[in-house]
Gaussian input, Z-matrix of N, CA and C with variables (Angstrom, degrees):
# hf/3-21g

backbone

0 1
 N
 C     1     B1
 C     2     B2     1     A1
 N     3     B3     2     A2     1     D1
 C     4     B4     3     A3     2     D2
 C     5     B5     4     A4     3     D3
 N     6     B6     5     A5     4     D4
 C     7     B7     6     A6     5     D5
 C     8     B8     7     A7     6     D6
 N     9     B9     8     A8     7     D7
 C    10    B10     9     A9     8     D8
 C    11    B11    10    A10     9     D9
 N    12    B12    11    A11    10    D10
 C    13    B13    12    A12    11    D11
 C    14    B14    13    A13    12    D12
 N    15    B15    14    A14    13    D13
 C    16    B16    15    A15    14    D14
 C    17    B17    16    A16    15    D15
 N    18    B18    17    A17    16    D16
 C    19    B19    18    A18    17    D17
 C    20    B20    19    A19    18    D18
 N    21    B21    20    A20    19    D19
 C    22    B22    21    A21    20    D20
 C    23    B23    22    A22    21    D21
 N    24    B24    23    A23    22    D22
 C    25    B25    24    A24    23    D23
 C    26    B26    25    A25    24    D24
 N    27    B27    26    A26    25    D25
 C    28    B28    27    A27    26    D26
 C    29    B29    28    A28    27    D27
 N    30    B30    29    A29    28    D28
 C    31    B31    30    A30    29    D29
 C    32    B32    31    A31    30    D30
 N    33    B33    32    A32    31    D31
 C    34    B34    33    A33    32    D32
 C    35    B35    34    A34    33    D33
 N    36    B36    35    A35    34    D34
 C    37    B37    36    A36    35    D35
 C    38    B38    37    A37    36    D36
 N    39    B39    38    A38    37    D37
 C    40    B40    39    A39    38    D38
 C    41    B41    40    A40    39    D39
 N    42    B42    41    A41    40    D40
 C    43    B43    42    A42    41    D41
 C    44    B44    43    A43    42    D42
 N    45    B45    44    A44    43    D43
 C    46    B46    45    A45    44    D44
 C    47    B47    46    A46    45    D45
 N    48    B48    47    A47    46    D46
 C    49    B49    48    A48    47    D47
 C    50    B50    49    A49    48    D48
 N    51    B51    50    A50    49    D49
 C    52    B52    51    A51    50    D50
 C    53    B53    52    A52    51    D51
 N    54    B54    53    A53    52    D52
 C    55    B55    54    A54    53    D53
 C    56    B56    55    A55    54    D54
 N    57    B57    56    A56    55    D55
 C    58    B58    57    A57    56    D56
 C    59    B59    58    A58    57    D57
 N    60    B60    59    A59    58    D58
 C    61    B61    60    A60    59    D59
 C    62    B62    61    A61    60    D60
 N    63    B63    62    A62    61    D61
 C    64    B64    63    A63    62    D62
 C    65    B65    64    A64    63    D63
 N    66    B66    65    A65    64    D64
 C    67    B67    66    A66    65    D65
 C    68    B68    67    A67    66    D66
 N    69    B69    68    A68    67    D67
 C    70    B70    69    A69    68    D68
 C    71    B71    70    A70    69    D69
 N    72    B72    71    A71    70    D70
 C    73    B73    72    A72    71    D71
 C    74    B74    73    A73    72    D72
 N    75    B75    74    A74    73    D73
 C    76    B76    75    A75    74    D74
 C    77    B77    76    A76    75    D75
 N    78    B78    77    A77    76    D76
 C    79    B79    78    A78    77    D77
 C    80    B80    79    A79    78    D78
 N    81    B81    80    A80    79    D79
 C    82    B82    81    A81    80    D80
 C    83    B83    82    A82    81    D81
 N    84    B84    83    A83    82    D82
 C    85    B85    84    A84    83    D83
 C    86    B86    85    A85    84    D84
 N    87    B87    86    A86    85    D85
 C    88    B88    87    A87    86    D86
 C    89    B89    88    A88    87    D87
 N    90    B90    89    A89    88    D88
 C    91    B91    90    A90    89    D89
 C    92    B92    91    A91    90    D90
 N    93    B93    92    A92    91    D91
 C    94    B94    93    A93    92    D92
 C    95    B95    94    A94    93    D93
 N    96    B96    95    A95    94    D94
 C    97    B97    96    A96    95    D95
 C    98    B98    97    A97    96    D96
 N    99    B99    98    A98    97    D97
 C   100   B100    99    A99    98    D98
 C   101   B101   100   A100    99    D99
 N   102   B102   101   A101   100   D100
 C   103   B103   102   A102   101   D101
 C   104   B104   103   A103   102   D102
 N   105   B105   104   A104   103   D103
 C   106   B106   105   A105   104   D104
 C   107   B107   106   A106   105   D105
 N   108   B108   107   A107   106   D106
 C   109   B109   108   A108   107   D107
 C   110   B110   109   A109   108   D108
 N   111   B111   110   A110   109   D109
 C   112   B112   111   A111   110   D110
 C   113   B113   112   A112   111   D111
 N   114   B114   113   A113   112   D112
 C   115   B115   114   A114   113   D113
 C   116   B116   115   A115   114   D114
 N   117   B117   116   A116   115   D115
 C   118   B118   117   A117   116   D116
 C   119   B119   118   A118   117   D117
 N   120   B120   119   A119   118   D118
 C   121   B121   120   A120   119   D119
 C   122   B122   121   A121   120   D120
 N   123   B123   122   A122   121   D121
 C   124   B124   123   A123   122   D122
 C   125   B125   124   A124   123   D123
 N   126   B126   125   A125   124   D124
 C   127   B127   126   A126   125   D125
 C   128   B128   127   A127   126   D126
 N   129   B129   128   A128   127   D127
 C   130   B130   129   A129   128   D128
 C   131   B131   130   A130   129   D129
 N   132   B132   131   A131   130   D130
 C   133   B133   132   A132   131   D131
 C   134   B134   133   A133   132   D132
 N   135   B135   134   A134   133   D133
 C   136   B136   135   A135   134   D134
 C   137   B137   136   A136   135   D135
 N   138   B138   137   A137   136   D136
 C   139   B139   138   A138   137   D137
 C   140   B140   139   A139   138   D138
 N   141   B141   140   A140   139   D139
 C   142   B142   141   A141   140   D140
 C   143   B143   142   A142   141   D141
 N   144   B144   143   A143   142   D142
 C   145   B145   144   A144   143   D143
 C   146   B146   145   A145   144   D144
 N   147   B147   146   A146   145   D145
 C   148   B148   147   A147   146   D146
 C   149   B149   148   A148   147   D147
 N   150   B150   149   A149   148   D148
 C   151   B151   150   A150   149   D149
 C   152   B152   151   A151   150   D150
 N   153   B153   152   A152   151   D151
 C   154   B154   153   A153   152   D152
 C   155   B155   154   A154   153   D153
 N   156   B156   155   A155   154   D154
 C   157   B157   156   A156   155   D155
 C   158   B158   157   A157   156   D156
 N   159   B159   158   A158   157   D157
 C   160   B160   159   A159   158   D158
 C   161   B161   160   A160   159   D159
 N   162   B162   161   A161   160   D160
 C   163   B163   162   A162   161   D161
 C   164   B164   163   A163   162   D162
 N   165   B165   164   A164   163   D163
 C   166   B166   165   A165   164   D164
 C   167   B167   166   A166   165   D165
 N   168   B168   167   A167   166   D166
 C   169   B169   168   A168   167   D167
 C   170   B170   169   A169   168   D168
 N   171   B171   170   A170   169   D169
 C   172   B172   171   A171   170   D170
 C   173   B173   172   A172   171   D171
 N   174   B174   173   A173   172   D172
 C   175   B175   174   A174   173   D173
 C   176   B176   175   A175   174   D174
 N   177   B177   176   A176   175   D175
 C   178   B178   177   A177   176   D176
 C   179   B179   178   A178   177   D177
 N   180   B180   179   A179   178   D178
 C   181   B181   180   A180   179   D179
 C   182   B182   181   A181   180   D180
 N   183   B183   182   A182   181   D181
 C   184   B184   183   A183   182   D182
 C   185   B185   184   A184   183   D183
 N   186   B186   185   A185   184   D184
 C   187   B187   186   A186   185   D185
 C   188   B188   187   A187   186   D186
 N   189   B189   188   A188   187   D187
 C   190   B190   189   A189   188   D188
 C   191   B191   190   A190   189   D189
 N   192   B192   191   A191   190   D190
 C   193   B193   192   A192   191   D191
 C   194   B194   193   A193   192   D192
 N   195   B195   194   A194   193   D193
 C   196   B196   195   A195   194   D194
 C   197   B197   196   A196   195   D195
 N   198   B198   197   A197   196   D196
 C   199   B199   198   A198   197   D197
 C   200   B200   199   A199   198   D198
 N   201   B201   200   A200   199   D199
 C   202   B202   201   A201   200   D200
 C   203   B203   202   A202   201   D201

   B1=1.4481
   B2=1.5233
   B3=1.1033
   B4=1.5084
   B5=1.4064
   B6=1.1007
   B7=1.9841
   B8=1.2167
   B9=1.2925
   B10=1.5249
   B11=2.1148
   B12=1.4338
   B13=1.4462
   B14=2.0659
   B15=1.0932
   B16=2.2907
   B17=0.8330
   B18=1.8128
   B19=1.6909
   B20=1.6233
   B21=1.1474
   B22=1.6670
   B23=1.6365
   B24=1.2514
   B25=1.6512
   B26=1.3702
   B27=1.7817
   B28=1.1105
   B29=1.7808
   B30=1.1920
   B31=1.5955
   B32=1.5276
   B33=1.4779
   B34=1.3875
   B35=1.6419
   B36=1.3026
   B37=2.1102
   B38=1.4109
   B39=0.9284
   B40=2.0294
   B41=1.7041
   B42=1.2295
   B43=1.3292
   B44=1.4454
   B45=1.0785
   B46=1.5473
   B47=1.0632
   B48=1.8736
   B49=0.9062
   B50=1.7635
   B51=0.8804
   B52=1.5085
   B53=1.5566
   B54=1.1411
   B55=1.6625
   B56=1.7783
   B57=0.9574
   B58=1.3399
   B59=2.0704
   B60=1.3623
   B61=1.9559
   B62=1.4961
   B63=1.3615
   B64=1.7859
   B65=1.1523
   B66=1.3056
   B67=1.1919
   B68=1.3722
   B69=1.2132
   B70=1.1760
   B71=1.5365
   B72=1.7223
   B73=1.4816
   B74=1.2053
   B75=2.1771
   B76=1.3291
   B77=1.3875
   B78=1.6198
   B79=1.2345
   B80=1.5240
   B81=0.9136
   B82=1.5992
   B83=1.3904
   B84=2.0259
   B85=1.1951
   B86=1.6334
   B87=1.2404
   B88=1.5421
   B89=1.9423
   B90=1.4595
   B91=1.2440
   B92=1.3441
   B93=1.6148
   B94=1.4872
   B95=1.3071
   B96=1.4090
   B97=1.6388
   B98=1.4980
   B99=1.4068
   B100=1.2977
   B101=1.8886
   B102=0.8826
   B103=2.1262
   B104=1.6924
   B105=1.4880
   B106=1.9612
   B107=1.5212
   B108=1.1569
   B109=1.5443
   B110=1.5712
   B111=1.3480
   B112=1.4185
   B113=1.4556
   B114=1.5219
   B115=1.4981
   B116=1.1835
   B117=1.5865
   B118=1.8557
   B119=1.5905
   B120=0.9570
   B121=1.8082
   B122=2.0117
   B123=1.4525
   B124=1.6666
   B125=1.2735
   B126=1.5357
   B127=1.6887
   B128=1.4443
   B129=1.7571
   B130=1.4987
   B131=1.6186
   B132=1.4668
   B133=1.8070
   B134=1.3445
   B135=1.4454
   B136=1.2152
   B137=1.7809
   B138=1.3734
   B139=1.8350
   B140=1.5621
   B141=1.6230
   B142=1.0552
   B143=1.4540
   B144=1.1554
   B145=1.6884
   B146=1.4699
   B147=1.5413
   B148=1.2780
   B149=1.7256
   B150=1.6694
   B151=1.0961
   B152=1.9538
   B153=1.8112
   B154=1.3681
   B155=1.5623
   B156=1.4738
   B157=1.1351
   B158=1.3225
   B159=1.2286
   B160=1.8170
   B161=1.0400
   B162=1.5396
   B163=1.6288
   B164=1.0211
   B165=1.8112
   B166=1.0495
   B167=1.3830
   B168=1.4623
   B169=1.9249
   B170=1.5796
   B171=1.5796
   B172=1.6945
   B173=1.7673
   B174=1.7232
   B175=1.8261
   B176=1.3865
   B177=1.6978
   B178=1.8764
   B179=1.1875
   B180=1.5171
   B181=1.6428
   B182=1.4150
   B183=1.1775
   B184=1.7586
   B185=1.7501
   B186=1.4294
   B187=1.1329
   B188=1.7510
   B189=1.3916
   B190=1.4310
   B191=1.4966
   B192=1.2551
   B193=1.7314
   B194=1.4665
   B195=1.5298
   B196=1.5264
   B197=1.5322
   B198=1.2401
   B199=1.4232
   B200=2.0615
   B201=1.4525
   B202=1.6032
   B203=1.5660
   A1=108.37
   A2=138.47
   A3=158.28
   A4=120.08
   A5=95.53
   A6=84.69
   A7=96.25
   A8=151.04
   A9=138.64
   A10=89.09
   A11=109.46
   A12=99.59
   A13=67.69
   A14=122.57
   A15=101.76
   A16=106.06
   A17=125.86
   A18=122.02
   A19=93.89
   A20=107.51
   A21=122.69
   A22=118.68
   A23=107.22
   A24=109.56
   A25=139.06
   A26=109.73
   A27=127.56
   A28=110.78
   A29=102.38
   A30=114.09
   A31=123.73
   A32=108.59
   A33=104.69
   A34=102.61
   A35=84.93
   A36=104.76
   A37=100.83
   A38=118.73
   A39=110.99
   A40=105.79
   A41=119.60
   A42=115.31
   A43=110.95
   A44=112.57
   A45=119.38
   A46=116.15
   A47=124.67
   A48=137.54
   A49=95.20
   A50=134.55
   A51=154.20
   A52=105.63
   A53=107.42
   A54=123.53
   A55=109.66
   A56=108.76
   A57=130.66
   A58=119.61
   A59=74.09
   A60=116.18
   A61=94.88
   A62=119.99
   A63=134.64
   A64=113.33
   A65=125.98
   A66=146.90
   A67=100.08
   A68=160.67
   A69=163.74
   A70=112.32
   A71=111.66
   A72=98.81
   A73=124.31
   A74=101.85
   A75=105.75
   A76=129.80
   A77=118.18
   A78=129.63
   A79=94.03
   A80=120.22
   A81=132.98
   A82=109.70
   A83=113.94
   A84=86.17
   A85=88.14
   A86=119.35
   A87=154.77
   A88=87.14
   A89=101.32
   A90=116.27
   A91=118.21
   A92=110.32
   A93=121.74
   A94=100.46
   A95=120.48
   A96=137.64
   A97=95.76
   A98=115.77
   A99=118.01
   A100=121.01
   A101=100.77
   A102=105.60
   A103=93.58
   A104=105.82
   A105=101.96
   A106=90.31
   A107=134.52
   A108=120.65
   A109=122.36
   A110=102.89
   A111=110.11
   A112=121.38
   A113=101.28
   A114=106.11
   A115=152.82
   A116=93.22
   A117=116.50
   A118=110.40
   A119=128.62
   A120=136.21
   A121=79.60
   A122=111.73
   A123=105.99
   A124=141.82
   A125=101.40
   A126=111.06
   A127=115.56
   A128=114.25
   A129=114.91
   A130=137.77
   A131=96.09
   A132=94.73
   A133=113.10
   A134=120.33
   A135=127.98
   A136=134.31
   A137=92.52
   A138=110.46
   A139=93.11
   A140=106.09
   A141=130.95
   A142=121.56
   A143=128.19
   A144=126.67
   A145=103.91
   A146=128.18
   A147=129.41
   A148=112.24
   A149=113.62
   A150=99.71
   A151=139.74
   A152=84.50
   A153=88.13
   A154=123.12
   A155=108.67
   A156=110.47
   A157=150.09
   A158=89.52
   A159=91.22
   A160=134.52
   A161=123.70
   A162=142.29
   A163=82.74
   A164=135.80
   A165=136.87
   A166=110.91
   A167=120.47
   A168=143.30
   A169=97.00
   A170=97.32
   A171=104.84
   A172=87.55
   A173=103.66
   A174=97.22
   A175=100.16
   A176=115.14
   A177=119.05
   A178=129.81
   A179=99.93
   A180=109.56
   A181=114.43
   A182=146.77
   A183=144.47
   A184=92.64
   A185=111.18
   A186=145.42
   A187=98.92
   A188=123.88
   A189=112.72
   A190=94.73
   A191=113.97
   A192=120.92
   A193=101.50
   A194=106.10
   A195=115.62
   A196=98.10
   A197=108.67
   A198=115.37
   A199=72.62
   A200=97.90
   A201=102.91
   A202=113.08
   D1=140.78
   D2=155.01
   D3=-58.74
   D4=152.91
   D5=172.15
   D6=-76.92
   D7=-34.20
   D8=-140.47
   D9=-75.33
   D10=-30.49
   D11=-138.47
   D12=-103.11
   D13=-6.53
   D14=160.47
   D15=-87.04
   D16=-29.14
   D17=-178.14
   D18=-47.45
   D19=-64.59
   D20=-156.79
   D21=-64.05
   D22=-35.53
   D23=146.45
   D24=-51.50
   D25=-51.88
   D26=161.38
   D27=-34.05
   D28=-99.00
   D29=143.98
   D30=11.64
   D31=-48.79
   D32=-166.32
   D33=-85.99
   D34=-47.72
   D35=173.99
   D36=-50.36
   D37=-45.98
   D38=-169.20
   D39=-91.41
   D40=10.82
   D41=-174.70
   D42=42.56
   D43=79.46
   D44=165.29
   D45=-174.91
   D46=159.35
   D47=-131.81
   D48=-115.14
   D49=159.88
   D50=153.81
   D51=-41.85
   D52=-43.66
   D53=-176.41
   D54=-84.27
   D55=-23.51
   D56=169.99
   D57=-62.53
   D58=-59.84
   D59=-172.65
   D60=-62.78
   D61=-58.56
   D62=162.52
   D63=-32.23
   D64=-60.95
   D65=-162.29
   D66=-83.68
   D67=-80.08
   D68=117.54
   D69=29.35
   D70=-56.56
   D71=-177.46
   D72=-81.71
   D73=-21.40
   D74=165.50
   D75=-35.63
   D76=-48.82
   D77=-169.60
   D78=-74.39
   D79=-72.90
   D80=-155.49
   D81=-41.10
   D82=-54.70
   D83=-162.11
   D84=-122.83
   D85=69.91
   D86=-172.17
   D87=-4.05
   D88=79.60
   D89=170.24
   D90=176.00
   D91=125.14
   D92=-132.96
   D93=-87.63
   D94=122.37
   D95=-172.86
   D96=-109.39
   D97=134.59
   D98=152.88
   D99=-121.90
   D100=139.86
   D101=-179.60
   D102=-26.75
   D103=-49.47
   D104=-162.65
   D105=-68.84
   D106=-55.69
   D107=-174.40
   D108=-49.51
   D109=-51.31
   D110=178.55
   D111=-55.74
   D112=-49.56
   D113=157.67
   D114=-41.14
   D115=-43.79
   D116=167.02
   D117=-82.94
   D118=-29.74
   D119=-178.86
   D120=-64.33
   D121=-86.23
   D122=178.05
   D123=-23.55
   D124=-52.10
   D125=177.66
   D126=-67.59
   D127=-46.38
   D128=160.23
   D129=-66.23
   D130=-11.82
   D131=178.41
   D132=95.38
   D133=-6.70
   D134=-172.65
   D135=-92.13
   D136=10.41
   D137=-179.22
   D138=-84.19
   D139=130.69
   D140=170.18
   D141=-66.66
   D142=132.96
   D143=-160.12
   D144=-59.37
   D145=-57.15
   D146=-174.50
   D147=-61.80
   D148=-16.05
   D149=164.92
   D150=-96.18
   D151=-4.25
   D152=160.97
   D153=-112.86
   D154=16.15
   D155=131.84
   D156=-80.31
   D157=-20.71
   D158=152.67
   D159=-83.49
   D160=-8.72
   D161=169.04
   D162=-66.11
   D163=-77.50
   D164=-133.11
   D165=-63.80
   D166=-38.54
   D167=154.24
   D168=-10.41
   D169=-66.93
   D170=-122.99
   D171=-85.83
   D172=2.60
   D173=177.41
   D174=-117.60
   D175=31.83
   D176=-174.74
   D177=48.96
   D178=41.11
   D179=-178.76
   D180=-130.95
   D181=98.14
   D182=-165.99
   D183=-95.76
   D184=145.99
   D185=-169.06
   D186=-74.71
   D187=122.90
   D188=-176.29
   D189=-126.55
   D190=159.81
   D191=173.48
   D192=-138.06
   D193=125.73
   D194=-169.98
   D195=-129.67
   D196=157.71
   D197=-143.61
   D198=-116.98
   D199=121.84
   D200=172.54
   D201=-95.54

């Protein structure tokens, strides 16, 4: 699985939109997100881990690694 396709789960569970998530992190972590950025960082593979862990924060979800 990708991050683009837990962003998008996440997302689905919290009822909210990408445009939402933008808007939201804009404020939060006073640095300007737009749907096309967020989108293109996802679709290319190129979102930095600490920064979709802070997406993942700001929808009450922290990133866990379990040893299978």
């Amino acid at each position: 699985m990708t991050a683009r396709d837990d962003l998008k789960i996440l997302l689905v569970k919290e009822h909210m939109t990408l445009t939402e998530l933008a808007a939201e992190a804009s404020v939060a972590l006073n640095k300007k997100y737009t749907v096309q950025s967020l989108s293109q960082k996802l679709v290319r593979g190129t979102m930095p881990y600490d920064e979709l862990e802070k997406l993942a924060g700001l929808l009450g979800y922290k990133i866990n690694f379990e040893k299978i």
